[in-house]
Structures are given as C-alpha cells and as structure tokens.
N, C-alpha and C positions, 0 to 999 in steps of 0.2 A: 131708660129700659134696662133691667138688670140682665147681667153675663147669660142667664139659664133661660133669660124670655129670648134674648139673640140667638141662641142655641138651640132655639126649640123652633122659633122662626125660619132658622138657615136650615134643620132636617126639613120642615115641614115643604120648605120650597124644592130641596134635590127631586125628594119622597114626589114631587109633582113635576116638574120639569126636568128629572134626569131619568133615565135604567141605567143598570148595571148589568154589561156582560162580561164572561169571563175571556179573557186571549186563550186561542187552542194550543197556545205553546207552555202559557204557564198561565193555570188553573186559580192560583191564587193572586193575579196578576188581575185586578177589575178596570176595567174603562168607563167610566161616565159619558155616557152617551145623553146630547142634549134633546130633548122635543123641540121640534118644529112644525109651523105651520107655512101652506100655499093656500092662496086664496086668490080666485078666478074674478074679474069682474060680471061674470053670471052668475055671484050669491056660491058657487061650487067651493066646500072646504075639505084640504087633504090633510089629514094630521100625518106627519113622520119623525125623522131624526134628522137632527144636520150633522154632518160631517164637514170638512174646510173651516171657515170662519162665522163668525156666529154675527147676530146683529138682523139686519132687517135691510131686505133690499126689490124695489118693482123692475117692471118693466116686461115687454112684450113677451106671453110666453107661447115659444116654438118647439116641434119636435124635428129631430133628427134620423133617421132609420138607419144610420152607417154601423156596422158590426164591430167596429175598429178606429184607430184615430180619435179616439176623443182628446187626447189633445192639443194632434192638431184646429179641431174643432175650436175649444176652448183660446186659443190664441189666437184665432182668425178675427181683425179686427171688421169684419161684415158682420158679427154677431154680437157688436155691442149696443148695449141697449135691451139685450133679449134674454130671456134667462128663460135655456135651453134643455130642453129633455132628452133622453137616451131613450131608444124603446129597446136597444136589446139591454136586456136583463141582469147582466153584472159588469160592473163600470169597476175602471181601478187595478184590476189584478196585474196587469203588467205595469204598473206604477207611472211615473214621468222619467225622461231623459235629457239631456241636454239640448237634442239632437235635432228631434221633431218639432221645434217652436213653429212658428206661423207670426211673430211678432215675440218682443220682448216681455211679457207679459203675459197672463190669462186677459180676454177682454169682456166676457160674458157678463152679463148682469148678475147672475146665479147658475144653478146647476140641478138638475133631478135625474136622479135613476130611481130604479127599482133597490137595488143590492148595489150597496157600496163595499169592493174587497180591502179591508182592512190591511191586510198585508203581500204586498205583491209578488210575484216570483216572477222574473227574466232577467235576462243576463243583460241588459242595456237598464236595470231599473235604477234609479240614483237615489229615489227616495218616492214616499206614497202621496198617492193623487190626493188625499185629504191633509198633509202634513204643506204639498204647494201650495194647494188652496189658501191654507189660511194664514202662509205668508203672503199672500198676493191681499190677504182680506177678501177673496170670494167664496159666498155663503153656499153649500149644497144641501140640498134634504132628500134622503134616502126612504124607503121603507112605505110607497108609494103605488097605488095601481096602473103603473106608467101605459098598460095597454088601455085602460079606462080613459085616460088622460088625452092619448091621441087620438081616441075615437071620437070624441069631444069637441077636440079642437078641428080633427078634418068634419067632423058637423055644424057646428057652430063659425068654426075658424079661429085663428091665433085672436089670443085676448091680451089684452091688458092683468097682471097676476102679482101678489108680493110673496115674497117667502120671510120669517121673521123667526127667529128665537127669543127676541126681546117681546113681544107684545104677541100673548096669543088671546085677545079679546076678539071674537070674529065683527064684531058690527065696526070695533076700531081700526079692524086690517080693509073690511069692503071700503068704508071710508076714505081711506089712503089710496087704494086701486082707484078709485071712480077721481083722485084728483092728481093722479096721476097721465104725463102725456102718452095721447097715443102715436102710432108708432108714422101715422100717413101724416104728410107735414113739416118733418123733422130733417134736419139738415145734421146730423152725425159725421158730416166725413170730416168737418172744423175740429171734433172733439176729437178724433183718431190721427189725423195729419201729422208728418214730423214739423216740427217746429222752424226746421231751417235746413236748408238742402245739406244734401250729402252724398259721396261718393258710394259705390257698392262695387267691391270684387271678386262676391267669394261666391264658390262654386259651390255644385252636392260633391262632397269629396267621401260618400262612405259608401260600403258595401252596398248599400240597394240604390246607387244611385242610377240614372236612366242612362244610357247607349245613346248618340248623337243620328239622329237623322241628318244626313248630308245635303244641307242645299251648296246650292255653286260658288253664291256670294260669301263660302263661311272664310275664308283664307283671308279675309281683310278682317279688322275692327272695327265696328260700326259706334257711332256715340248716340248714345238714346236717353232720350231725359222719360222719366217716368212723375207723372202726378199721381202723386199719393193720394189716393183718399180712404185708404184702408189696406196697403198693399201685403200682400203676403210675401214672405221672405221666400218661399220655391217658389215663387212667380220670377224673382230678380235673381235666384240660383238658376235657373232653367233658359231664363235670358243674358245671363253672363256666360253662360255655358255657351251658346250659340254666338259667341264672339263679339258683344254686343258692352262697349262701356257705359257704367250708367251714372248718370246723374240724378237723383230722388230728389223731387219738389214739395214744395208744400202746395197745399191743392186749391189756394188763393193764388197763385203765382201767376200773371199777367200772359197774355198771349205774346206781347211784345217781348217780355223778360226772356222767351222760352225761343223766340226767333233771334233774340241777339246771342242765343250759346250756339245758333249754325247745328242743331244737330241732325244727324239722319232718319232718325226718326223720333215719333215720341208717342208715349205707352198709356194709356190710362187706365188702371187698374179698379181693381174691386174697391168695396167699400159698404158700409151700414146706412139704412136709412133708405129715406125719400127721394128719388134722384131727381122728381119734380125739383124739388125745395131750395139744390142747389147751384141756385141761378148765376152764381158766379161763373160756376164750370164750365156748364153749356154757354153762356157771353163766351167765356174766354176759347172752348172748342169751338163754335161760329167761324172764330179769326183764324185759327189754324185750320181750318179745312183748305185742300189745297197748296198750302202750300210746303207741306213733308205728307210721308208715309204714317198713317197712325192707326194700331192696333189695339184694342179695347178687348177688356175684360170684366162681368160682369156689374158691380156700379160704370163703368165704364162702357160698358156695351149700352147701357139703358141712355147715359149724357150722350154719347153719340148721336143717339136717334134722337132725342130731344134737342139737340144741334140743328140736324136733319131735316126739321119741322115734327118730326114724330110726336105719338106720345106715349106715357108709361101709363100701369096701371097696378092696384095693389091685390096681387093672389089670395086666396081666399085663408090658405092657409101654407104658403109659399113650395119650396122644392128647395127640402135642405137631406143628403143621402148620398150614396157614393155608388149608385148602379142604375142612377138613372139612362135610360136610351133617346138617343139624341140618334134623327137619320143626317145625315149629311146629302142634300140633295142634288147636288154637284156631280160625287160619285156613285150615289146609291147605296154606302156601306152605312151601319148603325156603330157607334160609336157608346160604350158603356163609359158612360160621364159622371164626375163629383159634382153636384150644387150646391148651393147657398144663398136665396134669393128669395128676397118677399112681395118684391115687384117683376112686373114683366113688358116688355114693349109693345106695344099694339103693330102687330102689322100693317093689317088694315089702312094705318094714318102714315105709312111712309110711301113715295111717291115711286111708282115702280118703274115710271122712267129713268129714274136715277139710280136707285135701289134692287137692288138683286137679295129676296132671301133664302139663305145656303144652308140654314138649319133647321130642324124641327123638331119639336119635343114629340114623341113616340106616346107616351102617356096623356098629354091632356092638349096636345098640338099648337101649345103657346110657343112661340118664337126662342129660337136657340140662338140667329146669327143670321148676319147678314152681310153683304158688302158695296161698293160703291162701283156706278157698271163704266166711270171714267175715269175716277179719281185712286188712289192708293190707298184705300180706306178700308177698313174690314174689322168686325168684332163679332167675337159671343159671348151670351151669357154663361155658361158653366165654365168648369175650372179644371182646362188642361193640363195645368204644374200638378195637380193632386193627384193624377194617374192611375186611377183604380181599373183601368184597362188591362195594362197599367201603358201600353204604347198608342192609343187609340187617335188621342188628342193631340200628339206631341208634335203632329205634323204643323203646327199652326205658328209653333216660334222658327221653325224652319221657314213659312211662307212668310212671315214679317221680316228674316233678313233676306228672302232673297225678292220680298217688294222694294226695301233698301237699296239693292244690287240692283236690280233695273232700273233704279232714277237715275244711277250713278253710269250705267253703263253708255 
C-alpha cells in the first residue's frame, strides 16, 4: 500500500471514529475525542465518546443515584464486574484525590455518565477522573441519555452490557453481550480477595473525618480479623478507629485458621457477586457461629444468613445510592444509608426463633439487618463507614466493640 493510500486511510478513519473539541483555555489547543459504543443485551445501542481508557469491556450494567463520590464508587470492590452509571449529570469536575480510595484501584468494569468534565477544579484534585482512568485501563463513555438508561434498567432490570471503542459493529458487540457471564452465579469475591493476610492500622486522619461514639468497651484493644471479600478501606478506618486491631484475610481462609489467631471478634465484610455462589464462606461462617462475636457487612450480611439457613435473592435492579432510608426497628429512628447491593436476603426464610430482624428498607421493605436473639451475631446490609448521614449508622462499630466487651466481661 503506498504512503498516500495509508494517509488517506488514517484521515478517513479519525474523519469516523474521532471529533475534535476545542479546550476552553486555549482555542487552538484540539483534543481527539474517541467514539464509543454500549450495547444492552436487549438489542438497545448508545452511541458516545469514551473518556479513560479505550479498548472494549462487558459486564453487568448498573446505575448509581449518589450526587457525589464517584470515586469512592469507582474503587469499591462490590462493584466489580459491573460497569456503572451515574445519573447525576456531570461526573469529573472535582477530579480524583489520594484520599478517597475505597481499595487500591478503580474496580468497575467500566463507567457512564452523561457529561464528562474535562478539567476539574478543587482544592484536594491531584489529577482528572479520565487521565486515572486510563492509567488503571478503565474504559468510560460519556455523551449518553443516562436518564433514558436508568429508566430502562429499573424496567427491564440490570442487564448484561459492553462498551467498546475497538469494534463498533452492533450485531458483533450483541454477540459478545449474549456470551458474556451473567451476574447470578458468580463467585467475585475470589477475584477481589487479598492474596494473603495482612495487618491494618491506619485511621480517617483528615479534616472530614467522623467523631467517635463512645461505647464502654473502647479503652481496651480488641483483635478482629476481618474476611475480605471485597472490603472497603473506611470500613477498616472506622474499625481501627474504634480501637479494634486488625487482621485482613483472604476469604478462603478456614474456620479453624481464624479460631487458632484467638481473636475477639471477626468481621465479614462487603464484596461483589452472588453470595449464593460462595460456598466456601458460608461452610466456613457455619463453624464460627458461636463461638466469637461477628459483625457482617453487606456481601457479608447476605453469608450470614445463608450460614443461618437463610436465603438470598437477586434485586431486580439492585439499591446502589447514598440516601437510601433504612427504619431501624429496634428504636424506631430512620437512618439515611449508602448502598451497594444487587442481592437481598429473604427474610421470610430465616427462623425467628433465632433471628431478630432490626432493619428495614423504607423504599421497597427488603431486609436491612438483622441479629441473633442468643448468640453475638448481628449484620446489615448498607454501608455505615460511607456516612451520608453522615452520623446515622455509625452507632454499629460502636455496638460490635461493645458486643466484644461483654464476652469479655
């Protein structure tokens, strides 16, 4: 092929797969913005632009309704596997920070907004949400009907979806969607786990950190081993803070392994996926009921009750948003709770002689929480380290050390 046919080939392809905008700072400064496509395993095609990383990536797509946070979102390893929508309308402008992780990582499958801000302005911003992205290699596509999108989804329900800048043939993206896994099934917390345990002892040490609720038990050091199977870094800030040392597992880790470290209690956190799926967990909670205090958090709220005899089941279009209302039935107060969850626990199938449930969703009255009416057991599903209350929830690491305090007493 001669130099001029290459030449005319490479315009002819930007000419189709790029625009050019101008930067508001300087005019003569052009950006190549790439096309992108998402496509819905119900035949549904969104043409946009990607911003982050480019290439082609599936997986469950969900929406999100939080105004704020999207990066903690975005680093929250219960959302791997999923590539996540924003519905408010411009993502980006206050950039990424060190500060706000949720894991070391972005863990999303992908990303969609409406308007992606190209250049951000706050004083904590270190660099632009599309410049991390596609260091991490996560693909986003912007320039989308994301209210069209959610509406969709809460009709239809979370589907199966690719996004792609490499291949925008639509019969060859549905193709890929339809052989791609769906999301009931799947055992995710193996591919997020750390690899081998570890110490944690760092605290929220910044200006918006939370204020301690005082339980009785806090003046000692409690040793908590926590199973990973997705855990969030303010989940093990917010329990270090409560005077609690930890030890991070992998979420294979034996029941026996976790009774020969003597600890005071132990934690089992969030995580992505199926919580059926992962039959390890629940064997291995089975053995430890009884014999520590143990506090669950939602993948961890759902092995519980599947421990329990319970069973889960898959939301239609889950509860992922940061103002959900959760009553707390105990004391009667409503509680404005962060989610993340695509499964829920049937209460119905957990035995009420045993079983006390202490929470409730305000919205669609699936199970929040629950606790154990002998044993030292207690969990929920939403997520009290993420505080959009922002003090609502926070009483619940105070009651896990002072259920601790009373074994000991």
């Amino acid at each position: 092929m001669s130099v001029s046919a290459v030449i005319q080939r490479t315009k002819s392809y930007i000419i189709q797969n790029f625009r050019k905008i101008a930067s508001p700072y300087n005019s003569s400064y052009l950006i190549l913005i790439m096309k992108a496509k998402l496509v819905l395993e119900n035949d549904t095609i969104f043409i946009g632009e990607s911003f982050g990383a480019n290439g082609e990536t599936t997986g469950e797509v969900v929406f999100n309704t939080s105004i704020t946070g999207y990066q903690e979102i975005l680093t929250d390893p219960s959302y791997s596997g999923q590539i996540v929508t924003m519905t408010y309308p411009l993502i980006g402008n206050y950039g990424v920070n060190s500060e706000d992780l949720e894991s070391v990582k972005p863990q999303v499958a992908g990303f969609v907004v409406k308007e992606y801000s190209e250049f951000p302005s706050n004083f904590r911003s270190m660099e632009s949400l599309g410049n991390w992205l596609a260091k991490h290699n996560i693909i986003g596509i912007q320039g989308l009907d994301t209210r069209m999108l959610t509406k969709m989804i809460r009709s239809v329900g979370a589907m199966r979806g690719i996004i792609s800048t490499a291949d925008l043939d639509d019969y060859s993206l549905l193709a890929k969607v339809k052989k791609s896994p769906q999301m009931a099934g799947l055992d995710l917390a193996s591919r997020v786990t750390t690899p081998k345990s570890y110490k944690w002892d760092e605290v929220d040490r910044t200006q918006f950190a939370l204020p301690l609720l005082k339980p009785a038990a806090l003046g000692k050091k409690w040793n908590v081993v926590v199973y990973d199977y997705g855990v969030k870094q303010n989940i093990l800030r917010r329990l270090t803070s409560y005077g609690c040392n930890l030890t991070v597992l992998p979420a294979q880790t034996s029941a026996e392994d976790v009774l020969n470290m003597k600890p005071d209690g132990i934690f089992l956190s969030n995580g992505p996926g199926d919580p059926a799926a992962v039959t390890y967990a629940i064997e291995n909670i089975k053995k430890l009921i009884g014999k520590k205090p143990i506090f669950g958090i939602c993948l961890g709220h759902q092995l519980l009750a599947l421990a329990l005899g319970g069973r889960t089941f898959k939301l239609k279009f889950g509860h992922r948003g940061a103002n959900h209302p959760v009553k707390n039935l105990k004391t009667g107060s409503v509680e404005i709770t962060s989610q993340n969850h695509g499964f829920a626990v049937d209460p119905d199938s957990l035995d009420t002689k045993s079983i006390e449930i202490t929470h409730t969703n305000l919205n669609d009255s699936t199970n929040e929480g629950f606790r154990h009416r002998s044993l030292p057991i207690f969990s929920v599903q939403y997520h009290p380290e993420a505080s959009p209350g922002p003090h609502d929830s926070d009483y619940l690491f105070a009651q896990f050390v002072e259920t601790m305090g009373n074994q000991h007493s």
